[in-house]
C-alpha positions in Angstrom: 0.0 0.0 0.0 3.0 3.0 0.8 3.9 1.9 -3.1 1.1 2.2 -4.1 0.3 5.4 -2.5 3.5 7.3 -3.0 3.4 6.0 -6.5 0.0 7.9 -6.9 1.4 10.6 -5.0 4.4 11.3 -7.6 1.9 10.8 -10.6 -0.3 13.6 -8.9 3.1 15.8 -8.6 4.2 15.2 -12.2 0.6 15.5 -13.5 0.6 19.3 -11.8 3.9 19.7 -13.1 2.7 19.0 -16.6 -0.1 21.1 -16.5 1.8 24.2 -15.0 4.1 23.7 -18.1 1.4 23.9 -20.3 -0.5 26.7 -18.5 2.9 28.4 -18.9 3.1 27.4 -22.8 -0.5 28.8 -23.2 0.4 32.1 -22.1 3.4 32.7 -23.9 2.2 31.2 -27.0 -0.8 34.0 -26.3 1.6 36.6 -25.7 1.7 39.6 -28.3 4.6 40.2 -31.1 6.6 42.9 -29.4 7.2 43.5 -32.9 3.9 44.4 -32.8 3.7 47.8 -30.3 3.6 50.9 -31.6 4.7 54.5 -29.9 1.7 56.8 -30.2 2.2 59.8 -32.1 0.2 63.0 -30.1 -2.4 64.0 -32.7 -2.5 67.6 -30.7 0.0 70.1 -29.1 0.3 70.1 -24.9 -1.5 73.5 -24.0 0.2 72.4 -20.7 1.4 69.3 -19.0 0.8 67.6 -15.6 3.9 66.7 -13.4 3.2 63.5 -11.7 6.4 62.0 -9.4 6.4 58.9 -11.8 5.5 61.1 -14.6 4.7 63.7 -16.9 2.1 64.1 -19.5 0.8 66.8 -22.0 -2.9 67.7 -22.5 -4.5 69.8 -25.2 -6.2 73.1 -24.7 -10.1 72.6 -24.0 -9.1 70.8 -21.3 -8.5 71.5 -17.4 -6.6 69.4 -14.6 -8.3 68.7 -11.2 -6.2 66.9 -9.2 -3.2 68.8 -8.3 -1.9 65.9 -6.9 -3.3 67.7 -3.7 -5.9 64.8 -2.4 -5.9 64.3 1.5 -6.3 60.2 0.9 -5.1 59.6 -3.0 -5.3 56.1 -2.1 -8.7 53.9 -2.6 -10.1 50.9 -1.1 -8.3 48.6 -3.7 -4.6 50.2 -2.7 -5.0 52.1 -6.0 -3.2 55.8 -6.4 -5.2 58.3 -8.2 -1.8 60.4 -10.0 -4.0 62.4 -12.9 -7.1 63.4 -13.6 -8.6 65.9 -16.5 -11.6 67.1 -17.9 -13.0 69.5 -20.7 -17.0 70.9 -19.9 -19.5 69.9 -22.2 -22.3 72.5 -22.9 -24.5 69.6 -21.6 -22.6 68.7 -18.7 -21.8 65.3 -19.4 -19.4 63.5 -18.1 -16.3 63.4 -19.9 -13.2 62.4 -18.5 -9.1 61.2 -19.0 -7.7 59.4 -15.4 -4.2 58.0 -14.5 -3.8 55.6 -11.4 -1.0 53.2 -10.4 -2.7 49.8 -9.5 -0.2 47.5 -8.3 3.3 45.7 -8.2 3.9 43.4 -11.4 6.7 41.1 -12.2 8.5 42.3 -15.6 6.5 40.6 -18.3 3.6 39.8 -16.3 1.0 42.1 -18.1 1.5 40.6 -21.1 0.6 37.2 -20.1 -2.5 38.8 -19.4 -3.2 39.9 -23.1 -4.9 37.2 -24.5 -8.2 37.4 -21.6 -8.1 41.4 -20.8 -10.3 42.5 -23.0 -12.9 40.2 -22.3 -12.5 40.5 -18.6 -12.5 44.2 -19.0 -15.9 43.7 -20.4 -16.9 41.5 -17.7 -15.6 43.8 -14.6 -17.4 47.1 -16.5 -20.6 45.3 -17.8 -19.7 46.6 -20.8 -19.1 45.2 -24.4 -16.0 44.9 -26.1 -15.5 47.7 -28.9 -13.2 46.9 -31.5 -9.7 44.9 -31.0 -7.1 45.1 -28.5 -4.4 47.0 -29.5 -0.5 46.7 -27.9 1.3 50.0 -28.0 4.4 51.8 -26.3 4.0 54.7 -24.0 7.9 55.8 -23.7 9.0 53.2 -24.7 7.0 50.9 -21.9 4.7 48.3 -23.5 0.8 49.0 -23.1 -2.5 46.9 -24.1 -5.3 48.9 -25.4 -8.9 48.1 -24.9 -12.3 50.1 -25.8 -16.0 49.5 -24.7 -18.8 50.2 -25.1 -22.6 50.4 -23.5 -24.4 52.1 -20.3 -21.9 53.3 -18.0 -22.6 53.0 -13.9 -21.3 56.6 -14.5 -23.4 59.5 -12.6 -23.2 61.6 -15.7 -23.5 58.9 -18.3 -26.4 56.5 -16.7 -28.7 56.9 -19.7 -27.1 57.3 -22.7 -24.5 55.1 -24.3 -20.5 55.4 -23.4 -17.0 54.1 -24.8 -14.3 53.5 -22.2 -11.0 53.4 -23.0 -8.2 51.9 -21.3 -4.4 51.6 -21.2 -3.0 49.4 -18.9 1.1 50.1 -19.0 3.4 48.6 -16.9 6.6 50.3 -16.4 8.9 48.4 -14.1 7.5 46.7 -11.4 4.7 48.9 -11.5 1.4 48.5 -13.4 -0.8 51.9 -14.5 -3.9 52.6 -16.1 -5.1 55.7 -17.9 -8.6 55.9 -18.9 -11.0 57.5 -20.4 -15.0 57.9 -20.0 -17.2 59.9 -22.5 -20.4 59.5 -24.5 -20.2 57.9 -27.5 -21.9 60.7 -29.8 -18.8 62.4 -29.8 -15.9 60.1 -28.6 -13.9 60.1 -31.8 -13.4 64.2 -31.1 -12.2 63.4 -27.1 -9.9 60.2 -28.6 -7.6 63.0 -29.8 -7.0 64.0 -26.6 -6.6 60.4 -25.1 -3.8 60.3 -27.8 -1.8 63.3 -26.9 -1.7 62.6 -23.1 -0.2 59.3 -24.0 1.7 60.7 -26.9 3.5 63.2 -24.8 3.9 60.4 -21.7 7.3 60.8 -20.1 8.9 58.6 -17.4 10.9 60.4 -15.4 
């Protein structure tokens, strides 16, 4: 019977073994071509520029900043760091918004094992659907994964019409951010140019 057992035993341990191996395969096969990400070009000049501590990023004119870095408690209940946040009024006071947070420590390489179920799970987390393809790009030089979606935002100032989110989850060291954006979809394409030149302009410091 001990043969017999620690037999089974080692079969169980190899068996795990095997399927951690091709867990691990799986995600590397699924990982995107760094071939394949692109530096954003900023489709509009900086009218002026936010200076985070990690950070610095240009924004276009139209638009105002309303953090200040200045927050008593800049943390929230997930351990996330609000670092950015900008807006432009609407003449119908929608909301309408562009965000930058830190969210968490990541091993170098780990986001991109994520690639291949993050915009799905985006969708899922947001109860929103998935609007057009994820995209991999480079934010100076740091590797990104774009998502957009789309549907009825939880938003205060978005609950009845329909919205496009879009997200860019960038990990720069061991550090993982995300810069988002929040608007209604009538007019998205118009606020995408400004999504675009905050990242365009992106510096490390």
């Amino acid at each position: 019977m001990g043969w017999y057992a620690a037999g089974n035993l080692i079969g169980t341990v190899i068996a795990r073994e095997m399927e951690k191996k091709r867990e691990l395969n799986a995600r590397v096969a699924a990982r995107p071509d760094p071939r394949s990400f692109a530096p954003i070009a900023p489709p509009l000049p900086a009218e002026d520029w936010v200076e985070a501590q990690a950070f610095r990023a240009g924004y276009p004119w139209g638009w105002q900043r309303l953090d200040h870095e200045a927050q008593n408690d800049p943390y929230d209940t997930r351990g996330a760091r609000q670092l950015m946040l900008l807006s432009t009024p609407r003449a119908d006071e929608r909301t309408v918004g562009i965000a930058a947070q830190s969210v968490g420590r990541f091993s170098p390489g780990e986001l991109l094992d994520l690639a291949a179920g993050l915009h799905d799970g985006r969708a899922r987390d947001l109860r929103l659907d998935r609007y057009g393809e994820l995209s991999c790009v480079l934010v100076d030089g740091s590797p990104g994964l774009l998502v957009h979606l789309r549907g009825r935002s939880s938003d205060p100032g978005l609950t009845d019409i329909t919205a496009i989110v879009s997200e860019a989850w960038v990990q720069h060291g061991n550090t993982l951010y995300l810069v988002d954006m929040l608007g209604p979809e009538s007019d998205y394409a118009g606020y995408l140019q400004a999504f675009w030149t905050v990242l365009g302009t992106w510096k490390w410091r």
